[in-house]
C-alpha positions in Angstrom: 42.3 -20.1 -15.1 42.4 -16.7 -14.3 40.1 -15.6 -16.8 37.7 -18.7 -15.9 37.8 -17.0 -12.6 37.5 -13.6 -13.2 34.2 -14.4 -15.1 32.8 -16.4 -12.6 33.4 -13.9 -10.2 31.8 -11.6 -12.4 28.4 -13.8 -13.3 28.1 -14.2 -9.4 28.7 -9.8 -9.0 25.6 -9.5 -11.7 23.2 -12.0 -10.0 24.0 -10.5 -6.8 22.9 -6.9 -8.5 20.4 -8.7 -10.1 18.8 -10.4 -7.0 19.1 -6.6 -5.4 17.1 -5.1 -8.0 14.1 -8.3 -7.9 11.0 -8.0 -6.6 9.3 -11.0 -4.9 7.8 -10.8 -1.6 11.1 -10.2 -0.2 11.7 -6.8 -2.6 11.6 -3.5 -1.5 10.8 0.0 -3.1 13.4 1.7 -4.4 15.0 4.5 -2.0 13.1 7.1 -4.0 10.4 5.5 -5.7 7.2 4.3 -5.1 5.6 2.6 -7.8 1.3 2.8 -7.1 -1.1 0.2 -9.0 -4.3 2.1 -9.8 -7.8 0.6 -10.4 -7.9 2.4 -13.7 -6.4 4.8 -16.0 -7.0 8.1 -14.8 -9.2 10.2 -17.0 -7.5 13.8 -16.7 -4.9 15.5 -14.6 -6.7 18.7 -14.8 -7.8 19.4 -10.8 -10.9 21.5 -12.4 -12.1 18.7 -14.7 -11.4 15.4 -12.4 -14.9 13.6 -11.0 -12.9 9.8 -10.1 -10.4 8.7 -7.3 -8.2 7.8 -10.4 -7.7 11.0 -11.7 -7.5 12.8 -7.9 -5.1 10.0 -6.7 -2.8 10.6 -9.8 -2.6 14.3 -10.4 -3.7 15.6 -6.6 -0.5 15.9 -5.7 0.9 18.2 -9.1 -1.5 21.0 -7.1 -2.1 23.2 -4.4 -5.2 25.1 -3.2 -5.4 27.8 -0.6 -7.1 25.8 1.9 -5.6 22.2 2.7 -7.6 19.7 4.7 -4.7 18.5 7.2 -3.7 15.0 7.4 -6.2 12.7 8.4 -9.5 14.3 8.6 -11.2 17.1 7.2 -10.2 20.0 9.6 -9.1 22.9 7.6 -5.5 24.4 7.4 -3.2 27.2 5.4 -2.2 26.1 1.7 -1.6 29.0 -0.9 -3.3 31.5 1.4 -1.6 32.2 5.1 -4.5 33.5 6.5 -8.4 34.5 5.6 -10.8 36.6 6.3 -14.8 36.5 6.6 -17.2 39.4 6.7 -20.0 39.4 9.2 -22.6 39.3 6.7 -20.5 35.6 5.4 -20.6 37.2 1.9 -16.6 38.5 1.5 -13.9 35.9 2.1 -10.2 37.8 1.7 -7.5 35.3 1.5 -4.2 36.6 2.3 -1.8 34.5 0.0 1.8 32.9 0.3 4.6 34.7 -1.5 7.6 33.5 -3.8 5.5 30.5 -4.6 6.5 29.9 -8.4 4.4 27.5 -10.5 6.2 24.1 -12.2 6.9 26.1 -15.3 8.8 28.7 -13.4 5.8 31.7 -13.3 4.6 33.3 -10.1 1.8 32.5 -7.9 -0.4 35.7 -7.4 -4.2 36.9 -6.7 -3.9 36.8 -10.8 -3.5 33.1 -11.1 -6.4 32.6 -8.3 -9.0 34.8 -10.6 -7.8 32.3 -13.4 -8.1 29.3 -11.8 -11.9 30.4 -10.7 -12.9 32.3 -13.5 -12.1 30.1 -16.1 -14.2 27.7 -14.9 -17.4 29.7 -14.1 -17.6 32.7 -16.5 -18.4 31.3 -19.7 -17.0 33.9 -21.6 -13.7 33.5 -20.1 -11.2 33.3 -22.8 -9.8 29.8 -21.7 -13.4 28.3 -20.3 -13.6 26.3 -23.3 -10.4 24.2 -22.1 -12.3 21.6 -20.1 -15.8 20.3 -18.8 -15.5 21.3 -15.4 -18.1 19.2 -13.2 -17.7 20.6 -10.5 -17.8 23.8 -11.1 -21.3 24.9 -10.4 -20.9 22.9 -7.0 -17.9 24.9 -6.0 -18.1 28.3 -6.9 -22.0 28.5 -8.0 -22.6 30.6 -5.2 -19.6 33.2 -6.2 -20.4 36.6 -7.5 -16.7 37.7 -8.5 -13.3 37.1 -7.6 -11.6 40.8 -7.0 -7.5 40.8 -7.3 -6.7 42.9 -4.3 -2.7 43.6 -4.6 -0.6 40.6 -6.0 -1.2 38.9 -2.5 -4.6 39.6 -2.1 -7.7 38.0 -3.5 -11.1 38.5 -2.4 -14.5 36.2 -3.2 -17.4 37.5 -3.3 -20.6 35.4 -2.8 -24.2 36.2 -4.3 -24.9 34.4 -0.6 -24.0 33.5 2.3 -23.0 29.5 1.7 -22.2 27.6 5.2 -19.6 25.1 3.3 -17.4 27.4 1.5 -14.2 27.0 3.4 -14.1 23.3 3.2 -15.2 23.7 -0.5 -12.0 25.6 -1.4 -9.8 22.6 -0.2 -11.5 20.7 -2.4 -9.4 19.2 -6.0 -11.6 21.5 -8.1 -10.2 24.9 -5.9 -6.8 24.0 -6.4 -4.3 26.9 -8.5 -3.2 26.1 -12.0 -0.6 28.2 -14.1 -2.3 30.4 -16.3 0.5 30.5 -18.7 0.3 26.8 -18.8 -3.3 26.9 -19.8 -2.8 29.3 -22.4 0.0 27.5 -24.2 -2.0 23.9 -23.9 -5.2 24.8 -24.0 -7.1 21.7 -23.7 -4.4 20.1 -23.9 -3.6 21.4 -20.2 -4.9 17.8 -19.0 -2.0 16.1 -20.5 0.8 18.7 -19.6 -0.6 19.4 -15.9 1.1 22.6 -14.3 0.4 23.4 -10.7 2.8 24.4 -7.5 2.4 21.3 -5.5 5.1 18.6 -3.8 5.2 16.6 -7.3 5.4 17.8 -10.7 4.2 16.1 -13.9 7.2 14.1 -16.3 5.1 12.5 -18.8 1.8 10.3 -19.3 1.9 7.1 -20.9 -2.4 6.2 -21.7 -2.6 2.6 -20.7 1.2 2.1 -19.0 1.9 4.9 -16.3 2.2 8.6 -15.5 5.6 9.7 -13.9 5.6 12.4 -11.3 9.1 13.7 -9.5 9.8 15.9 -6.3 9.5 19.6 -6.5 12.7 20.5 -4.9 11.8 24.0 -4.5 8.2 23.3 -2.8 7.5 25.8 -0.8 6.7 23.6 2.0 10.0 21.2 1.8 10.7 18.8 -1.0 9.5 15.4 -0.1 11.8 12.6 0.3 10.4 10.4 -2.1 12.1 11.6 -5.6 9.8 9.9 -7.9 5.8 8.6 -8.1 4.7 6.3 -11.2 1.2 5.5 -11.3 0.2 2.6 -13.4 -3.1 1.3 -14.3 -3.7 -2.1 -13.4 -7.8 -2.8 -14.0 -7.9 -6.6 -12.7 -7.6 -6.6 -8.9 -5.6 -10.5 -8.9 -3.0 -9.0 -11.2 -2.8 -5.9 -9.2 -2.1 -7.8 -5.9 0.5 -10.5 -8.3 2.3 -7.1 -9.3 2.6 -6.5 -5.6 3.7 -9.3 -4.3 6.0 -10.2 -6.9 8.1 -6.6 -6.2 6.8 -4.5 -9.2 4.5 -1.9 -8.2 5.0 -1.0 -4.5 1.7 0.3 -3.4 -2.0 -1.0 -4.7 -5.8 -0.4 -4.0 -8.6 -2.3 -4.4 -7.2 -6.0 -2.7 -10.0 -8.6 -3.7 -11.8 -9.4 0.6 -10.8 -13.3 -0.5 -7.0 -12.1 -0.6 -7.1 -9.4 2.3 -6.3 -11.7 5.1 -3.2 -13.2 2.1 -1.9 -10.0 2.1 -2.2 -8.8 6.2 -0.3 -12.5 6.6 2.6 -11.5 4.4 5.2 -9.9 6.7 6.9 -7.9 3.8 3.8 -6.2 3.1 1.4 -3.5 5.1 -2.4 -3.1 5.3 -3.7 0.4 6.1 -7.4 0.8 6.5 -10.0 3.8 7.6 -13.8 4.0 7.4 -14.6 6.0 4.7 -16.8 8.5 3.2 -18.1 6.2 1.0 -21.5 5.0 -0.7 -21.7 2.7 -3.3 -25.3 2.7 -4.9 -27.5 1.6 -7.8 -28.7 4.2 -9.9 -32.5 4.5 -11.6 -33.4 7.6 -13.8 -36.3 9.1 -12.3 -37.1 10.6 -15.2 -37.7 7.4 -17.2 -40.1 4.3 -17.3 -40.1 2.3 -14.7 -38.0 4.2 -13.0 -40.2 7.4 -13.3 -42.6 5.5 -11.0 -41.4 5.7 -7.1 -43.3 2.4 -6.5 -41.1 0.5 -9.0 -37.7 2.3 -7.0 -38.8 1.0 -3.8 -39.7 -2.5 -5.4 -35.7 -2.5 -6.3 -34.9 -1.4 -2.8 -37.3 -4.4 -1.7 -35.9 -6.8 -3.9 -31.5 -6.6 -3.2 -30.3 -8.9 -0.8 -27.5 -5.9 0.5 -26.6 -7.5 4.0 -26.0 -10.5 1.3 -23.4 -8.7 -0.6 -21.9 -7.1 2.2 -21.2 -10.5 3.4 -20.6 -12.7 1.0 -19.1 -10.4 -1.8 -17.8 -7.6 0.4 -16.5 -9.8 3.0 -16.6 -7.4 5.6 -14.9 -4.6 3.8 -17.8 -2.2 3.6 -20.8 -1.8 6.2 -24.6 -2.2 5.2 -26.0 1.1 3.9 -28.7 2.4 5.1 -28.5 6.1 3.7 -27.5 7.3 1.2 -25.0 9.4 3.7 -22.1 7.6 5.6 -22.2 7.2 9.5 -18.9 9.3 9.4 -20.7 12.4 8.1 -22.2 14.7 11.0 -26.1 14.9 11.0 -25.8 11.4 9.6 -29.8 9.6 10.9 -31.0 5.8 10.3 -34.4 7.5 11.6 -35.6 6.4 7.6 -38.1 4.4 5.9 -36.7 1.1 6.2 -35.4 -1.1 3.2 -34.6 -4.9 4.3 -34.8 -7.4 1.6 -38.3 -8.4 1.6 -39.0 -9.7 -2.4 -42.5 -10.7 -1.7 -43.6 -7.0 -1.2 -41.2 -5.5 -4.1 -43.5 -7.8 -6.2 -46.4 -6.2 -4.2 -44.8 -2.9 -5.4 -44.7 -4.0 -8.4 -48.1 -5.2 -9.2 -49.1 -2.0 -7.8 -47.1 -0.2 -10.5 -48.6 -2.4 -13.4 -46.1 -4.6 -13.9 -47.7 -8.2 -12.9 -46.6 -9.6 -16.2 -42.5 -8.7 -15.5 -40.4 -5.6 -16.8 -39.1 -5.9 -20.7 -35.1 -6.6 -19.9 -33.2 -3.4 -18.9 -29.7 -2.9 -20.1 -28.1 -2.9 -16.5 -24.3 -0.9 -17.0 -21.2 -1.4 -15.0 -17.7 -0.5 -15.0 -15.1 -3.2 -15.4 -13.8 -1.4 -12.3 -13.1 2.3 -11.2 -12.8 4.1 -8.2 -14.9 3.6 -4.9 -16.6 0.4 -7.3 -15.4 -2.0 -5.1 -16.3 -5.2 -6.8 -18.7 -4.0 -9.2 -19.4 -7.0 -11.9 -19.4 -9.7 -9.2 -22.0 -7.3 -7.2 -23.9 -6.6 -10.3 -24.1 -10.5 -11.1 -25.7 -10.9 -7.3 -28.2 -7.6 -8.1 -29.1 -9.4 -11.2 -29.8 -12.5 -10.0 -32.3 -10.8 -7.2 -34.1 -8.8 -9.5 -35.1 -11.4 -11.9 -36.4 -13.1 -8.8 -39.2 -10.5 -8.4 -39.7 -10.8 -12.2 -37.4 -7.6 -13.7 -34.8 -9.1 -15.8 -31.4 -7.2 -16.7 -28.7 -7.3 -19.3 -25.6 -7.0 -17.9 -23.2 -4.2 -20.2 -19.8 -4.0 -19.4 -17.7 -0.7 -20.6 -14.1 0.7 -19.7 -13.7 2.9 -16.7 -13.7 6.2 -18.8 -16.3 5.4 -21.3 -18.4 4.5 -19.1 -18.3 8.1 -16.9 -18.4 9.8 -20.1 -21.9 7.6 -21.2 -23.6 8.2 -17.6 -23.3 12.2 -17.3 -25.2 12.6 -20.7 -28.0 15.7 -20.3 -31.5 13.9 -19.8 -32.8 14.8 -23.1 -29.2 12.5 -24.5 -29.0 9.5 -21.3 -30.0 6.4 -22.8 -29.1 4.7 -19.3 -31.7 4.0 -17.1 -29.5 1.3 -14.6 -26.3 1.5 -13.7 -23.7 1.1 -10.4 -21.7 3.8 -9.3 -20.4 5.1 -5.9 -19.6 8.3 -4.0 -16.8 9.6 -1.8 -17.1 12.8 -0.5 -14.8 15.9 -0.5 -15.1 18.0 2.7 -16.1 16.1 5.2 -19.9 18.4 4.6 -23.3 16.8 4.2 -24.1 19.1 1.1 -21.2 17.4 -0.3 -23.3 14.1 -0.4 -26.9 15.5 0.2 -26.7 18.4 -2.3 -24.3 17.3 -4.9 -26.5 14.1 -5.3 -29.9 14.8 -4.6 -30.7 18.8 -5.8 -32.7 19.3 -8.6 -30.4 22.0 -9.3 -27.4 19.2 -9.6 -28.5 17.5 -13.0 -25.3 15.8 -15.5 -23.8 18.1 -16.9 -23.9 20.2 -14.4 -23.5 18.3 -11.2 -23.4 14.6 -10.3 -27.5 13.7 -9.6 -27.3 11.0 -12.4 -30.8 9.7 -10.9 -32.3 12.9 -12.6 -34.1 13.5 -9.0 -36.0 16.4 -8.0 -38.3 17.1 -5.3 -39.1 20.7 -4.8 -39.7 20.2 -1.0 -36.2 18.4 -1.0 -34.2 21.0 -3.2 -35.7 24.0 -0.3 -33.9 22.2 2.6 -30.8 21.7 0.7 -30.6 25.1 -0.2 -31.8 26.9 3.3 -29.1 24.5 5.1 -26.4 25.8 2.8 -27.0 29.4 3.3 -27.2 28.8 8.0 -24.0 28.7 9.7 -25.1 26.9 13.0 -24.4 22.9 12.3 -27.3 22.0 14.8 -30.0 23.9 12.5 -28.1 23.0 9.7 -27.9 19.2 11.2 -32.3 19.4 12.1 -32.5 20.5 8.1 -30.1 17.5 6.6 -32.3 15.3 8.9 -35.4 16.3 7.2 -33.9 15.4 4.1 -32.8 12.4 4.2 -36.5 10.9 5.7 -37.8 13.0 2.0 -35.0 11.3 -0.1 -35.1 7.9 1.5 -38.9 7.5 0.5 -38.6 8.9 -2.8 -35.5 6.6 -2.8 -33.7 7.6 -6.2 -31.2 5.7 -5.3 -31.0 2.0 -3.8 -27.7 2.1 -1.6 -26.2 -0.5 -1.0 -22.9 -0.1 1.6 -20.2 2.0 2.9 -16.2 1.3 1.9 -13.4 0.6 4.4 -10.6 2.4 2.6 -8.0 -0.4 2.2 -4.4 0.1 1.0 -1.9 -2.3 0.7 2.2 -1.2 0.2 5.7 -2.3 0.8 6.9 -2.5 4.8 9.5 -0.3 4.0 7.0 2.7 2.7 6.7 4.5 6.1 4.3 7.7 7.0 1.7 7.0 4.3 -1.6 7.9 6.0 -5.4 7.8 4.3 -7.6 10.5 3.8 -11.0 10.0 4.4 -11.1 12.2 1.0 -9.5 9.0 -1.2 -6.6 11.0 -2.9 -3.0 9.8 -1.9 -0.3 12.0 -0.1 2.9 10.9 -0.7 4.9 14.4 0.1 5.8 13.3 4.1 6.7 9.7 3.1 10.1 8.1 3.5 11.1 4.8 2.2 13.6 3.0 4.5 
């Protein structure tokens, strides 16, 4: 009998650890853990070769730069460097930098590994420059002349001119500090075995199950209190939100609108939301029939139902676009040439362009999902569907998250794609982050992220002379100018803005958004 008993004792002991450790709407994250379902695997965990909220919101964390943007907006504040400097001229910038900072892998943070970090991805004949494809380069430092190690603590840029977004630029992913020695044993490998000095460091990378992050007790500004991050790819949004509620992953993105209202009902769970600095937009190559024809663009513009989509698709989590700028963004105008569906003059536009007898069907790409998408084969589906209305029918081609970045930033001469979804969140809070970066003729794949293959001379000259002016109300009359140009030329047909949604555990306490889009876990708790 007392064996009888001692094991039923025992079987209730186990469920009761069992029932602990469960998930279900009642579970909570672990004291140290938080378990995040991303929309996709991230592509690399290098800072100087990541271009998708995937990558930033997994690997953001590993690094440091030597400006950070503070919580919650886009005001700047010390990171690696104390304290800065700027010559009257706007052409010197001397950052003053933190000491007894050590890198992951135990080396020192110095003026050494700043020239590194820079260097390596804008000298080609740096030794290690051939360790990445570093998109963002050319945005980022284009405008430097040379990096110059002052004393161990000292570095000073050097610009070729004066460029008004510089500052906010170094906060940026791609301006964060890598170990050099780190590089030099991985090489391209670097991606996989990431090295930085930030609040997390890297454990290990599983491609299609999770990457494992833990504190760095030694950061320099406090250890965080949450001991452990796993990231795990989860690309459909219904399982996502089952993993949720059912206790396994503690944290998610991209909540389908139908379920939103599911998920704000559940009292064990937390919505956070924030207008972002989004655009989601359809992309034409200017440089190829029709496309090459700006009557055949605006027909498309013409010829999407948007206010539709926003509705009926979107639900309400993203506002009608109207530029190809967000409302959030300073010097932000609707003053444009105006784009409400109208398909009886896109077939006007049409006919005009020569094409009364309908378009030979267009291969028409979209990811299966991906960062900023949204929902981007159901809103494909309704662009379909209006474009064959005006008598330009589409094949619909479906390809992995990563596969599909690496087919759409092809050089011209090598882009087979001529349609295809993708969306933009911007870095710095700047309008050359969105105005430039998309719409300079200077900003063609590989080099930069104008996948439209746009260029207008008149265009590119604003962009440039309101990068070089410091006052933000010239600089704001310039960006104005711009936008009217780019909205008639209309490379792009935008289609709406993103609410930045999370959904996490109750218990998960501190979390705040970025209107950026990467995640900062290093001030959380878990209760």
């Amino acid at each position: 009998m007392k064996k009888r008993l001692f094991a039923v004792l025992l079987l209730i002991m186990l469920i009761g650890v069992v029932a602990g450790c469960g998930g279900g709407g009642e579970g909570t994250a672990e004291k140290d853990t938080i378990v995040v379902g991303l929309q996709a695997e991230p592509v690399t965990l290098d800072p100087a070769q990541m271009t998708d909220f995937n990558s930033t919101r997994g690997g953001r964390e590993i690094y440091d730069s030597l400006i950070e943007f503070k919580d919650g907006s886009t005001e700047l504040e010390p990171g690696l460097a104390e304290s800065w400097e700027v010559s009257e001229n706007g052409l010197e910038y001397t950052f003053h930098l933190r000491q007894g900072v050590k890198f992951h892998d135990g080396t020192p943070f110095n003026a050494d590994a700043v020239k590194f970090s820079i260097d390596r991805q804008i000298d080609p004949n740096h030794p290690y420059h051939d360790t990445g494809e570093f998109a963002y380069a050319d945005f980022t430092f284009g405008m430097v002349k040379e990096v110059q190690v002052v004393d161990e603590y000292t570095v000073k840029i050097i610009l070729e001119e004066p460029f008004a977004p510089f500052l906010a630029n170094m906060a940026m992913h791609s301006a964060c500090i890598v170990s050099p020695e780190a590089v030099k044993e991985y090489g391209k490998d670097f991606t996989l075995n990431p090295v930085g000095t930030g609040p997390f460091k890297f454990v290990s990378w599983d491609p299609g199950v999770e990457i494992i992050l833990e504190a760095n007790e030694e950061y320099w500004n406090g250890a965080p209190a949450v001991k452990k991050l796993v990231f795990r790819p989860i690309v459909e949004d219904q399982t996502r939100l089952t993993e949720l509620e059912a206790g396994n992953i503690d944290f998610m993105v991209g909540i389908l609108p139908d379920d939103l209202q599911r998920v704000k009902d559940n009292d064990q769970l937390q919505v956070i939301e924030q207008p972002g600095m989004h655009t989601w937009y359809l992309v034409m190559n200017n440089q190829k029939p029709p496309f090459n024809d700006v009557r055949v663009r605006q027909a498309i513009n013409y010829a999407i139902d948007k206010q539709g989509i926003v509705d009926n698709i979107l639900q309400g989590t993203g506002v009608l676009a109207k530029n190809m700028l967000p409302p959030v963004i300073w010097s932000y105008t609707e003053d444009l040439h105006d784009y409400s569906y109208n398909p009886e003059k896109a077939k006007e536009l049409l006919a005009e362009a020569g094409l009364t007898d309908g378009v030979v069907e267009i291969e028409f790409f979209v990811p299966e999902s991906g960062s900023g998408m949204q929902q981007p084969v159901a809103m494909a589906t309704a662009i379909q569907s209006d474009l064959e209305a005006v008598g330009i029918k589409t094949k619909i081609q479906q390809l992995e998250w990563g596969t599909y970045l690496d087919k759409v930033f092809q050089p011209v001469d090598q882009n087979e794609i001529i349609l295809h979804e993708m969306s933009w969140m911007g870095d710095n809070g700047d309008p050359d982050n969105f105005l430039y970066i998309l719409c300079s003729g200077k900003q063609w794949p590989p080099s930069g992220f104008n996948e439209a293959f746009y260029k207008n001379e008149e265009v590119d000259a604003l962009l440039d002379e309101a990068r070089k002016i410091s006052d933000q109300e010239e600089r704001t009359k310039l960006y104005e100018q711009a936008q009217k140009l780019i909205a008639e030329d209309t490379p792009y047909c935008v289609i709406d803005h993103e609410t930045q949604i999370v959904a996490m555990k109750k218990n998960i306490k501190g979390f705040t958004l970025h209107p950026t889009g990467p995640f900062r876990f290093d001030k959380v708790t878990i209760e």
